[in-house]
Structure formats: C-alpha cells, structure tokens
C-alpha positions in Angstrom: 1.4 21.1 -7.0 1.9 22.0 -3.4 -1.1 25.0 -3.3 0.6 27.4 -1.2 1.0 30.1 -3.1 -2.1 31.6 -1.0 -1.1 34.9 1.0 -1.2 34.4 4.7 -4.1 36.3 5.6 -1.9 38.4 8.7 0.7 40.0 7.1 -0.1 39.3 3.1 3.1 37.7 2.9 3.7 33.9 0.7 4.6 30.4 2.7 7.0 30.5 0.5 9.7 33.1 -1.2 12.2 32.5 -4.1 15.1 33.3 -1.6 14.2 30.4 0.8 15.0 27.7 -1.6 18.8 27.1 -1.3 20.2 24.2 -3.5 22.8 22.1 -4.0 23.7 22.2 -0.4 26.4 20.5 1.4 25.9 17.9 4.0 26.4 19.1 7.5 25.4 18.1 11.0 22.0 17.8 11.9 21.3 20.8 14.8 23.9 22.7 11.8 21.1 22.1 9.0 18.3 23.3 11.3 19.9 26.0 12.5 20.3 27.5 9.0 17.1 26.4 7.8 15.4 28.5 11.0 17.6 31.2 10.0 16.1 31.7 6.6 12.2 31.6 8.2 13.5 34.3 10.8 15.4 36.4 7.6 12.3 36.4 5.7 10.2 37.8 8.7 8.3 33.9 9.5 9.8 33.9 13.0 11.3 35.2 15.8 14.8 34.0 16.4 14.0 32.2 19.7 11.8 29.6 17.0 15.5 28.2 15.9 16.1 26.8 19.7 12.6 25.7 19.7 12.9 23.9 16.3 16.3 22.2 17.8 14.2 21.0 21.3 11.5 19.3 18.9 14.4 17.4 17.0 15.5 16.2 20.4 12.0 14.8 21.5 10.7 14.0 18.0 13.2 13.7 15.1 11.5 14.8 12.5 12.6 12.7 9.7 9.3 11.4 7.3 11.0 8.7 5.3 11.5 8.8 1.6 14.5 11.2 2.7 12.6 14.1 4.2 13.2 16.1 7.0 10.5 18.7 8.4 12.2 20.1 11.0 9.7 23.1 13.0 9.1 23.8 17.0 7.8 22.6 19.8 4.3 23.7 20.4 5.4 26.6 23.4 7.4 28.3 20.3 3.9 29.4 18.3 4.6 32.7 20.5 7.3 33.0 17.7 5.5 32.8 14.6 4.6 36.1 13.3 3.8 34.4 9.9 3.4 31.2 8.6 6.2 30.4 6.4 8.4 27.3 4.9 12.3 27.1 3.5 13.5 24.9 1.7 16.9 22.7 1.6 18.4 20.7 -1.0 20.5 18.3 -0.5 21.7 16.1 -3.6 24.1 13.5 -2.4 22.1 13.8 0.9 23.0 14.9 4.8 23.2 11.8 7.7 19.9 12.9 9.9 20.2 10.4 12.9 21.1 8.0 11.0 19.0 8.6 7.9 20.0 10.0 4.9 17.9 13.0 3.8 18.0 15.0 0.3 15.1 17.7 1.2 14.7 19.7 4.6 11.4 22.0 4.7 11.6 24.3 7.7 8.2 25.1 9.2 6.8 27.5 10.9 2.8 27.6 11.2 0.1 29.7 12.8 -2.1 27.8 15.0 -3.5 25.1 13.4 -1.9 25.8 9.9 1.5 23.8 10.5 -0.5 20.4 10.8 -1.8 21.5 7.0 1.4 22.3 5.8 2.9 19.6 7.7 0.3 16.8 5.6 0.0 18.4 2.2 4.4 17.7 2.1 3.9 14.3 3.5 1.3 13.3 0.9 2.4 15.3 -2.0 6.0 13.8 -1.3 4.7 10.6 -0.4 6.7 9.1 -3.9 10.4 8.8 -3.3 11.0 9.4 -7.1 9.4 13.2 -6.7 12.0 13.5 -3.9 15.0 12.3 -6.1 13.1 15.2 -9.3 13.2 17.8 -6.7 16.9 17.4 -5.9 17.8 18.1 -9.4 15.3 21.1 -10.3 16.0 24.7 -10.0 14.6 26.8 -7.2 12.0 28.3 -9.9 10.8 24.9 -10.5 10.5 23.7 -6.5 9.1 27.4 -6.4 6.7 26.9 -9.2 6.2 23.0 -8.0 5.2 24.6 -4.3 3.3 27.7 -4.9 1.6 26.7 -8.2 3.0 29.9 -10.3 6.1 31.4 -11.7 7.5 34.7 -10.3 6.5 37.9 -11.2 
C-alpha cells in the first residue's frame, strides 16, 4: 500500500483520482507519453499547462527512468510555480513503451508541492522496488492500482 490516499491539505483534493489511471495503453514515443501523462495532472486541476514543457526539459537533463520498468516523469525544479496541487497519474503499459532505450510498463506523472515530490518520488521507488509488483500492476484494474495507491476503494 502506497498511503496516499491523504487529502492535500491546499485544495482538499486526492494525489490520486480514479480517472488518472489509464490502462492497457499503447506504446508511443517517449516526449508522446509525457505529454499525455502531464495532460491528465493539468485535466484534473494538479498543474498548470506550462508543467508539461517543464516535465519534457527534465527528461532531457535527467531521464527519468528507475529501473524495474518505471518511468516517473515530473519537472524541473523552476516549474513548482505550476503546481497548484500535488497530484500523480498513472500509465499502463502491458507489452511496455521503448523509454531511451529501456522498456517501461508503468509511467507515474508527478507533480509535488515543495518538498512533497521527493516523498512521493521515494515511497514509488521503494514500494515498487520488486519487479514482480510492476509485472501485478500491469495486469490489475484501475480500482485495484487505485485501491493498491490510495489504500481504499471508491466511494
């Protein structure tokens, strides 16, 4: 369990929401993925749109592949300005998308409010630490990543 179902104590909204899990996606260029995956923070009110370019100038100084085929793409640290909220989307991707090089099955957009993306950004890397949860998560419905990241169902 992921413990973010906590409110975000600005705007009493939840890191993360049903409709920014997508599944079963298909693979697509890299600056493609995080473009889509910034659009879904700035849809659900995370982010201004100017965080999306910010979030492609971080990839370009600091690909932001973990291993274990994750990919946590968020912005470079001038683009907090952008952040009304902190926030998280999720991307699945079962037979994987090519991310310089590596293939990657899960992108988690990120977009954190001064300090808070350095937690977000280490409770993923240690609770997905195992490659085998990586592989679970490609198959589970977005209840169950929901469930798996907030630590409840939906009401």
């Amino acid at each position: 369990m992921f413990g973010y179902g906590k409110k975000n104590k600005d705007k009493n909204a939840e890191l993360l929401e049903l409709r920014n899990i997508r599944l079963n996606c298909r693979p697509g260029e890299k600056e493609t993925v995080i473009r889509e995956v910034g659009r879904m923070l700035c849809e659900s009110g995370c982010v201004d749109e100017s965080y999306i370019d910010a979030m492609l100038r971080r990839e370009l100084t600091f690909p932001t592949n973990i291993g274990n085929g994750i990919a946590l793409p968020h912005g470079v640290e001038e683009a907090k300005k952008s952040i009304r909220h902190s926030g998280i989307a999720v991307m699945v991707f079962p037979d994987g998308t090519d991310w310089g090089g590596e293939k990657v099955n899960l992108v988690i957009g990120i977009a954190g409010v001064g300090e808070e993306h350095l937690e977000i950004l280490s409770v993923i890397a240690q609770c997905l630490a195992d490659p085998d949860d990586v592989n679970r998560i490609t198959s589970c419905s977005a209840q169950e990543i929901y469930t798996m990241f907030t630590g409840k169902g939906c009401s």
